[in-house]
SEPA-763085 format. One line per 5 residues: number of its first residue (from 1); their letters; for each residue x, z, y of C-alpha. Coordinates in nm, 3 decimals, always signed. Example, Ala and Ser with C-alpha at 12.3 -4.5 7.8 and 13.67 -1.06 7.14 Angstrom:
SEPA-763085
1> as> +1.230:+0.780:-0.450 ~ +1.367:+0.714:-0.106
END
This chain:
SEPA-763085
1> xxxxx> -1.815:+0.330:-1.332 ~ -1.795:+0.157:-1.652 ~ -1.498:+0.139:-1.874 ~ -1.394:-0.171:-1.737 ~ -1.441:-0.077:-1.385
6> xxxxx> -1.177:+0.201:-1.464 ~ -0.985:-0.050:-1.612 ~ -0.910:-0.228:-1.328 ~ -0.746:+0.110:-1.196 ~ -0.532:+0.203:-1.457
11> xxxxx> -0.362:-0.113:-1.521 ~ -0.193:-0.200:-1.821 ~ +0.234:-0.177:-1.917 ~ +0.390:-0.507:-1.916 ~ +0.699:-0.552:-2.096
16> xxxxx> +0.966:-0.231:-2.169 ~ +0.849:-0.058:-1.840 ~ +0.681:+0.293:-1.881 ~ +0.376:+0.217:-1.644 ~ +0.247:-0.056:-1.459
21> xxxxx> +0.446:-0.194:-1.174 ~ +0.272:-0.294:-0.840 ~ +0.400:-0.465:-0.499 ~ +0.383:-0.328:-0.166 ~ +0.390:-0.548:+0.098
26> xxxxx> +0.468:-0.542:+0.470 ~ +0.527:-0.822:+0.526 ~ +0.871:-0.793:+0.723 ~ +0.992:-1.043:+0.974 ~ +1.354:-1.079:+0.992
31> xxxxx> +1.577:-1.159:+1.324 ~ +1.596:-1.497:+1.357 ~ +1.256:-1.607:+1.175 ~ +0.901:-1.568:+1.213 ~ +0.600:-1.439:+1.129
36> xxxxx> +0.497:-1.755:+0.965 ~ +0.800:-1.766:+0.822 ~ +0.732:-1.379:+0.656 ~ +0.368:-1.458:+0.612 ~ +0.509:-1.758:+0.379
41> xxxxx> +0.700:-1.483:+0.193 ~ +0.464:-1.329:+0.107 ~ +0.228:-1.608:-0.046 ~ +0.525:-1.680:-0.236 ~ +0.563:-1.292:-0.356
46> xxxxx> +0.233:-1.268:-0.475 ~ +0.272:-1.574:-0.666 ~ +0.557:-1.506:-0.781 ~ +0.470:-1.135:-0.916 ~ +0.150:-1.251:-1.087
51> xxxxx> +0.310:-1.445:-1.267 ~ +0.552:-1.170:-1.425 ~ +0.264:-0.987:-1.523 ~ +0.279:-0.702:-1.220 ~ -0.058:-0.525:-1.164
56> xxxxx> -0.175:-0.529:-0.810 ~ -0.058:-0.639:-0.449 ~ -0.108:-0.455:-0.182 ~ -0.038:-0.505:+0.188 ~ +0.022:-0.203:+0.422
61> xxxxx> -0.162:-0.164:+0.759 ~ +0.075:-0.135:+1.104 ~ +0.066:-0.222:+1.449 ~ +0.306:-0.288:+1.722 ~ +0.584:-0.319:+1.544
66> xxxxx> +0.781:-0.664:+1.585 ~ +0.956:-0.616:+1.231 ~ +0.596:-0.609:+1.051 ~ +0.372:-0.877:+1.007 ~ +0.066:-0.671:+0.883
71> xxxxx> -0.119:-0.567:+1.121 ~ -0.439:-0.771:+0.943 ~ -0.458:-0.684:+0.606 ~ -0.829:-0.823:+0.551 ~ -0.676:-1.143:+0.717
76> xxxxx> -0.362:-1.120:+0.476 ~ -0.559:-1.056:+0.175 ~ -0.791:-1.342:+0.231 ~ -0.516:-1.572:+0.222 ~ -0.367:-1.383:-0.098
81> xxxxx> -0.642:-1.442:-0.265 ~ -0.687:-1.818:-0.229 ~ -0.346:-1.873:-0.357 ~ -0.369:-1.666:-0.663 ~ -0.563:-1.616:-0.943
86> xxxxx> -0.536:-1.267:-1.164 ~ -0.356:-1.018:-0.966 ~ -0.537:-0.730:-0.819 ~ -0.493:-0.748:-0.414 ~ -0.590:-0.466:-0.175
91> xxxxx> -0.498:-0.254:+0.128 ~ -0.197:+0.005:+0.110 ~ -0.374:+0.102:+0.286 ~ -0.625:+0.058:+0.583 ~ -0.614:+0.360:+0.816
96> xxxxx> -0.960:+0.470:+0.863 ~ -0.976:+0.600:+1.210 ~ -0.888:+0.294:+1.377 ~ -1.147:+0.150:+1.247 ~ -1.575:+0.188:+1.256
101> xxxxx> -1.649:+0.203:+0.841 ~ -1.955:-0.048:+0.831 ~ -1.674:-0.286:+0.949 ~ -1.431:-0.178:+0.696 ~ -1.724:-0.198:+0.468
106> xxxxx> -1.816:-0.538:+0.584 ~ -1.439:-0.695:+0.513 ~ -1.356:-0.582:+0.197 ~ -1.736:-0.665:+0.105 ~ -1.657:-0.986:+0.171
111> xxxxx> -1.328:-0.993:-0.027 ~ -1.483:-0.869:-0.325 ~ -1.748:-1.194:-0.264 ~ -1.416:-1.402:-0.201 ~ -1.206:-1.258:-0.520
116> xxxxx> -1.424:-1.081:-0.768 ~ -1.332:-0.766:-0.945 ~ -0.947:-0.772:-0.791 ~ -1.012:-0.626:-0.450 ~ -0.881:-0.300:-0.380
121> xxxxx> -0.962:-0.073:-0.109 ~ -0.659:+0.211:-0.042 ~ -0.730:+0.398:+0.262 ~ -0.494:+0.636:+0.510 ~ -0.576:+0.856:+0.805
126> xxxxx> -0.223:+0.805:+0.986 ~ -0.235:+0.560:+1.276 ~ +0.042:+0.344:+1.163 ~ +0.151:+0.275:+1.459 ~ +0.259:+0.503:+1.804
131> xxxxx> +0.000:+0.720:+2.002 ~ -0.058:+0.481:+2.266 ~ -0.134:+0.174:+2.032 ~ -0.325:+0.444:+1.821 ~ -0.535:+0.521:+2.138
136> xxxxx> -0.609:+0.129:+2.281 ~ -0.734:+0.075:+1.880 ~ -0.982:+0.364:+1.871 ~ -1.061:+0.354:+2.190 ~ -1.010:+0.721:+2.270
141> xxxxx> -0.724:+0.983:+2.373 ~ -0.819:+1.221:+2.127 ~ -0.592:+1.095:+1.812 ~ -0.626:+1.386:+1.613 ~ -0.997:+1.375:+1.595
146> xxxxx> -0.997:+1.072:+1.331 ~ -0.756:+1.202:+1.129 ~ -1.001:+1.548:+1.135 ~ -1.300:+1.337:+1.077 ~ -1.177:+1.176:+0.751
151> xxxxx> -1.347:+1.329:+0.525 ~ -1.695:+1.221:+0.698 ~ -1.522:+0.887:+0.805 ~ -1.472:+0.829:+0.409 ~ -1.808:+0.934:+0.300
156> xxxxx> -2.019:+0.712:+0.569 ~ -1.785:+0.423:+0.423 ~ -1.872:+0.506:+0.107 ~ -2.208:+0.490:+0.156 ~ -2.171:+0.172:+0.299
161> xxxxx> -2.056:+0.013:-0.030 ~ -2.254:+0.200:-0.218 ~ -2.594:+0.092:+0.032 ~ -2.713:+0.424:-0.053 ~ -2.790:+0.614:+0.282
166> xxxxx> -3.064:+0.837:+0.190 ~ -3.392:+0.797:+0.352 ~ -3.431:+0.929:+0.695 ~ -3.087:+0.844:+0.798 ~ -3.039:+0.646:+1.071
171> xxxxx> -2.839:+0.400:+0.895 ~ -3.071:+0.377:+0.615 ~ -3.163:+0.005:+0.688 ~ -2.816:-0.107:+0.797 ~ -2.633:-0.314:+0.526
176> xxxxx> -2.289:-0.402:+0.486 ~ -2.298:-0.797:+0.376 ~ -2.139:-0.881:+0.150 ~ -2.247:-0.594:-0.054 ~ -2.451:-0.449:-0.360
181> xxxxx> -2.758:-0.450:-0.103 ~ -3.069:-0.253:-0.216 ~ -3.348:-0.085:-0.082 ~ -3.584:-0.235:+0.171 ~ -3.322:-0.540:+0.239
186> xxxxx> -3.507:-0.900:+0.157 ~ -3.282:-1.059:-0.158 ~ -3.234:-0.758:-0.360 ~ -2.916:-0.668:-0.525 ~ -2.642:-0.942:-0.377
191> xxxxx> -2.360:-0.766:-0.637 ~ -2.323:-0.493:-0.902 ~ -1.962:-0.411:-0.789 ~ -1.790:-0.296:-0.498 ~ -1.367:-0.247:-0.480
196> xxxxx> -1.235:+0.087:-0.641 ~ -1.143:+0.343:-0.319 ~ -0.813:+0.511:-0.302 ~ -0.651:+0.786:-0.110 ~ -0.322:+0.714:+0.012
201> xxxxx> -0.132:+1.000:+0.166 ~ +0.211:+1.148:+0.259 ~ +0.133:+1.490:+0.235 ~ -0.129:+1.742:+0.059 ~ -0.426:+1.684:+0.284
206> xxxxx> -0.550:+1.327:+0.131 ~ -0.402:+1.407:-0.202 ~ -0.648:+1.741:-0.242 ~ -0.922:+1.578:-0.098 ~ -0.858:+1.254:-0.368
211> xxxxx> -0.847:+1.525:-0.665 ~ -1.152:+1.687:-0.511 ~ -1.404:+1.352:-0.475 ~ -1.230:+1.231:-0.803 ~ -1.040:+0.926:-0.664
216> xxxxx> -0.720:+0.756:-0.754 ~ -0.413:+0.887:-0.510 ~ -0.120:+0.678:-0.402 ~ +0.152:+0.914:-0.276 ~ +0.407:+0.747:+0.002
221> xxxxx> +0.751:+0.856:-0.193 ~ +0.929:+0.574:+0.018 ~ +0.905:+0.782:+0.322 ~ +0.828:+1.112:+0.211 ~ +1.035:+1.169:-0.121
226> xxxxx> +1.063:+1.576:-0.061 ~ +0.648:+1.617:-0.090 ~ +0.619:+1.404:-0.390 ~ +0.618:+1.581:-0.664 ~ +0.422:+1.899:-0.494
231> xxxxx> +0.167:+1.619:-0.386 ~ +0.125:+1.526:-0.709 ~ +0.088:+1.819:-0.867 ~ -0.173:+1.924:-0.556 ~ -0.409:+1.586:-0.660
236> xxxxx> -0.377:+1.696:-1.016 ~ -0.475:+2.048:-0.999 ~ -0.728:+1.971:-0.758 ~ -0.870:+1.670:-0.990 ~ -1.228:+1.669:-1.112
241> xxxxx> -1.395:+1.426:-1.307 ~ -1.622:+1.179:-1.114 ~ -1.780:+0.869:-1.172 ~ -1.457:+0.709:-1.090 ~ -1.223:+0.833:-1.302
246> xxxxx> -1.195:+1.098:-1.600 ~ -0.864:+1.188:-1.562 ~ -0.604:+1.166:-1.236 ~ -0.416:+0.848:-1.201 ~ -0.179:+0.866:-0.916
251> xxxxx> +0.090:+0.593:-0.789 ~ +0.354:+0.622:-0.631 ~ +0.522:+0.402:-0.363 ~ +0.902:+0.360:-0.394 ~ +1.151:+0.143:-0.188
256> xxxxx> +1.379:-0.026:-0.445 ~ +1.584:-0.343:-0.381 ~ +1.794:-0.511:-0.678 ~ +2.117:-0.752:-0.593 ~ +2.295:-0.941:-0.826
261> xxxxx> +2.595:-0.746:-0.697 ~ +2.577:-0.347:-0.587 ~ +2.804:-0.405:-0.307 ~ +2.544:-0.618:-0.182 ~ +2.232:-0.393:-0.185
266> xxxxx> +2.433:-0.132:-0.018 ~ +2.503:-0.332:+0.253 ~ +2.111:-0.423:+0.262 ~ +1.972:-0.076:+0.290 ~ +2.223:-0.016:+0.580
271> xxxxx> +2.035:-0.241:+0.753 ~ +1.703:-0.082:+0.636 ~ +1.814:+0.271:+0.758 ~ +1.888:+0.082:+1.131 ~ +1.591:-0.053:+1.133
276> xxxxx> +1.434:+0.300:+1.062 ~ +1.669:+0.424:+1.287 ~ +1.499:+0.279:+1.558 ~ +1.175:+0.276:+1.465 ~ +1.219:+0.636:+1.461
281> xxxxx> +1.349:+0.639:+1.837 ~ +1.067:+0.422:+1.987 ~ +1.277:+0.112:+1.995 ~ +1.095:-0.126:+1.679 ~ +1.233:-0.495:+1.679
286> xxxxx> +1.272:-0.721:+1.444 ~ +1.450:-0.645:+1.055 ~ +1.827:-0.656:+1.155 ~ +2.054:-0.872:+0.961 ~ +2.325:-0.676:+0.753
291> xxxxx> +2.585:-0.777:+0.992 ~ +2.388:-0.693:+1.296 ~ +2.422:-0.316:+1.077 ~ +2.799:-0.355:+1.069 ~ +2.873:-0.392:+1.393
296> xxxxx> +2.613:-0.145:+1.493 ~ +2.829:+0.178:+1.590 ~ +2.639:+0.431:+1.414 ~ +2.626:+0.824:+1.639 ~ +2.661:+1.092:+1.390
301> xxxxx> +2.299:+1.235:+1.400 ~ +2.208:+0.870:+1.297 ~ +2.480:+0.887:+1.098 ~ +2.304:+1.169:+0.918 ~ +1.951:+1.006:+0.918
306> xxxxx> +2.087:+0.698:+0.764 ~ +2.242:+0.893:+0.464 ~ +1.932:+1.111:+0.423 ~ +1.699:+0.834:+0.428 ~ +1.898:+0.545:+0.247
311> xxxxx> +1.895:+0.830:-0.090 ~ +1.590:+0.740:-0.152 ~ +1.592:+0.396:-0.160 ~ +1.637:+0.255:-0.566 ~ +1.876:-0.026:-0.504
316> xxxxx> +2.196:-0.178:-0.664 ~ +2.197:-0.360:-0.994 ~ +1.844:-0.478:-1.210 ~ +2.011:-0.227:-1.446 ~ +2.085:+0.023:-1.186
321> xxxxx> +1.735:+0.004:-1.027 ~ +1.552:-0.031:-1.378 ~ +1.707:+0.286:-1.439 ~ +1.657:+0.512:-1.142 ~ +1.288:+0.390:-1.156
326> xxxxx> +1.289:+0.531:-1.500 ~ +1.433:+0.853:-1.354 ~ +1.180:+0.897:-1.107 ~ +0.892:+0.834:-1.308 ~ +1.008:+1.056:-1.587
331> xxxxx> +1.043:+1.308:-1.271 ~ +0.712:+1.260:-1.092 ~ +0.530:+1.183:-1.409 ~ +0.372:+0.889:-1.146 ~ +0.098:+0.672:-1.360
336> xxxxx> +0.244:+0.377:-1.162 ~ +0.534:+0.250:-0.967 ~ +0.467:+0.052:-0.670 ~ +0.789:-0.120:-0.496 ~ +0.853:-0.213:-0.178
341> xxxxx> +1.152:-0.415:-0.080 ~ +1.325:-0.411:+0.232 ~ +1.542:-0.699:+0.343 ~ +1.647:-0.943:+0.619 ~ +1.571:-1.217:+0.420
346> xxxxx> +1.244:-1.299:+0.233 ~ +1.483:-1.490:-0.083 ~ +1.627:-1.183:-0.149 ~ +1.317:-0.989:-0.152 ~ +1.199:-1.241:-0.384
351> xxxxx> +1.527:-1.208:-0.608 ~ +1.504:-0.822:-0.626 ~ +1.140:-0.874:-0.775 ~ +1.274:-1.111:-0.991 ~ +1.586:-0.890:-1.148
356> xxxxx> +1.377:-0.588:-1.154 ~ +1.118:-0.791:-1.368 ~ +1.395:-0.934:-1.562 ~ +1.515:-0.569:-1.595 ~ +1.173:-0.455:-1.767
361> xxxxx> +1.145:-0.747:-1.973 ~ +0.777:-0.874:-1.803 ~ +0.655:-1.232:-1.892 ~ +0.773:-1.523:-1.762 ~ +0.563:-1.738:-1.618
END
């Protein structure tokens, strides 16, 4: 990978922030709207975050869940990409085993055709989803064989984009198009690059394995604060040098919402932890409304969960999120921050963006 190539990994600092600052998106439908209406959003947040000089965009990959609009992010990504210009766009991630790998190969060839040199590829082994809607995507009853197959999922897909099956494989004439095509295929080379791969995890399996193969890491802090910072420091002893990368370069994704007023933000993540709540329980609708949250009579194990899971949420103030994002990346150490912001309302979502870039100083447009 040339210098450039890495480039478009590492990012550059905008502004007074310590490290690059990214968007996750997934792309939440509120009660009341739809998911038009979310799908709007988030044209609008991609827009709106390019133009304040944040790094890269990435939409998350989940399935049968009311409350999330993403269960397409090829489809999503597509459509990000014809309404902006500079901002790097990928998957946070794509979950492998639901999926064959020439096909994954196949879409994000064709993104990289559609929006050249900003595509990035972040993959997971989770489901995202339940075991049943796991099982009707992959076609089997045997969930935990994809997730134990990742390692040879990843490196068929990576020989996919790379179109460099050796010979005698069976796949050695089978070309993922769009893609740097070589070999025996008529036409020759159709492209000299392919999207950067990342490892997304929530645990030490993916980030060892990303340290191991040399790959950047994104680490889910959102939903799995406690295993950060052992995660982390997992990928990085584990880290060797590959064509990729030199060094480790790990993000990390954190759920922050700024309000112009804290009172408000509380009462914003209380309806984040209900919708967790029943998420959690089997029961996923749509993104309550705060005041669907206040009348909600909260049981004291959920009680519990909702003060457990609601601590690791940034929110309050610009100045009050600007600096517990400090906190956490003086803490972690992360190479990026990546924020994710939960609300009924995809305004709001769009004003917590706004003060947290107004926090940092970024460009206006």
């Amino acid at each position: 990978m040339s210098a450039d190539e890495a480039d478009e990994i590492r990012g550059t600092t905008q502004g007074t922030a310590p490290v690059p600052l990214s968007v996750l998106d997934l792309v939440t439908v509120g009660a009341g709207s739809t998911a038009t209406d979310a799908l709007r959003t988030s044209v609008a947040l991609a827009r709106f975050t390019e133009s304040r000089g944040f790094h890269r965009y990435w939409v998350a990959e989940h399935h049968s869940m009311p409350g999330v609009a993403s269960s397409s992010p090829a489809v999503i990504l597509a459509h990000l990409a014809a309404h902006t210009d500079r901002i790097r766009l990928g998957s946070g991630g794509v979950m492998l085993p639901n999926h064959a790998p020439l096909v994954i190969a196949e879409q994000f060839g064709t993104l990289e055709a559609l929006a050249p040199r900003r595509i990035d590829l972040g993959l997971g082994r989770a489901p995202g989803t339940d075991g049943a809607t796991a099982a009707a995507l992959r076609r089997t009853e045997t969930l935990n064989e994809g997730a134990d197959d990742f390692p040879q999922q990843l490196a068929e897909l990576t020989r996919f984009l790379d179109d460099d099956f050796p010979d005698g494989h069976p796949y050695r004439r089978i070309h993922a198009i769009p893609g740097p095509v070589q070999g025996s295929a008529p036409g020759g080379v159709q492209s000299p690059h392919r999207p950067p791969v990342w490892l997304l995890g929530s645990s030490g399996f993916s980030a060892r394995l990303a340290g191991l193969l040399g790959l950047p890491f994104a680490f889910a802090h959102h939903f799995s604060a406690q295993n950060t910072v052992p995660a982390l420091d997992l990928y990085r002893e584990s880290f060797r040098p590959s064509a990729v990368l030199d060094e480790p370069y790990a993000l990390i994704g954190v759920s922050a919402l700024a309000t112009d007023e804290a009172r408000e933000a509380r009462r914003q993540i209380r309806a984040t932890a209900l919708n967790m709540i029943r998420l959690r329980t089997g029961r996923p609708g749509l993104f309550p409304d705060p005041e669907e949250a206040e009348r909600h009579e909260f049981s004291p194990m959920e009680e519990e969960f909702a003060a457990s899971y609601t601590t690791n949420i940034v929110h309050g103030t610009a100045d009050e999120v600007r600096s517990g994002l400090d906190d956490l990346h003086k803490r972690t150490g992360a190479d990026e921050l990546m924020l994710t912001s939960h609300a009924h309302r995809g305004e709001l979502r769009l004003r917590s963006y706004e003060l947290i870039a107004d926090a940092y100083g970024l460009p206006t447009a």
